[in-house]
ZAZABA-498121 format. One record per atom (N, C-alpha, C, O): residue in three letters; z, y, x. Coordinates in steps of 0.001 Angstrom, whole numbers, plus 500000, padded with zeros to 6 digits. Example, Ala and Ser with C-alpha at 12.3 -4.5 7.8 and 13.67 -1.06 7.14 Angstrom:
// ZAZABA-498121
ALA507800494310513190ALA507800495500512300ALA507800496700513200ALA508465496681514236SER507080497750512850SER507140498940513670SER507870500030512900SER508039501138513409
This chain:
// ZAZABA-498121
UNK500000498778500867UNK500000500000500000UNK500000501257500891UNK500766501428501840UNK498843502300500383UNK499390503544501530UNK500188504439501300UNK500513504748500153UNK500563504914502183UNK501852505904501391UNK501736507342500350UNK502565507959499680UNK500142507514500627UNK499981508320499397UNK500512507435497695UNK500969507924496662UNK500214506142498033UNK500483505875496582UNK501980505597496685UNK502744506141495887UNK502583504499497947UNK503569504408497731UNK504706505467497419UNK505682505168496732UNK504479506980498080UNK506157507471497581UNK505675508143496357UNK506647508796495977UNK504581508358495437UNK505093508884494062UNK505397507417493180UNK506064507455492146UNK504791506047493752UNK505252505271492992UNK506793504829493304UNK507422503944492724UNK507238505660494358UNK508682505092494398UNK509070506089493548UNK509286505878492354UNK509155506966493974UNK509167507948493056UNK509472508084491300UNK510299508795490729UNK508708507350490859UNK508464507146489721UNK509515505476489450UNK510204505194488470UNK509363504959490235UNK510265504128489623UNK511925504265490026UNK512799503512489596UNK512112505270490842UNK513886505548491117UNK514015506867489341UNK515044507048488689UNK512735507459489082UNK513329508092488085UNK513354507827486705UNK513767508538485789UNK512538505994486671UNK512733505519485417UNK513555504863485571UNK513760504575484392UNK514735503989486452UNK515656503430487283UNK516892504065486396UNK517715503510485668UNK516673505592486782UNK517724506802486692UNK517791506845484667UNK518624506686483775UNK516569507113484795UNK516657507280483461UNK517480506287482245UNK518210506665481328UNK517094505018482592UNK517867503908481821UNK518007504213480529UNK518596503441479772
């Protein structure tokens, strides 16, 4: 994965994570 995609997809999943 390159890291253009990887950190908004981390991104995106620490703030649906958060969200709960």
């Amino acid at each position: 994965m390159t890291l253009i995609l990887s950190i908004p997809l981390f991104f995106v999943t620490f703030r649906a994570g958060q969200h709960r």
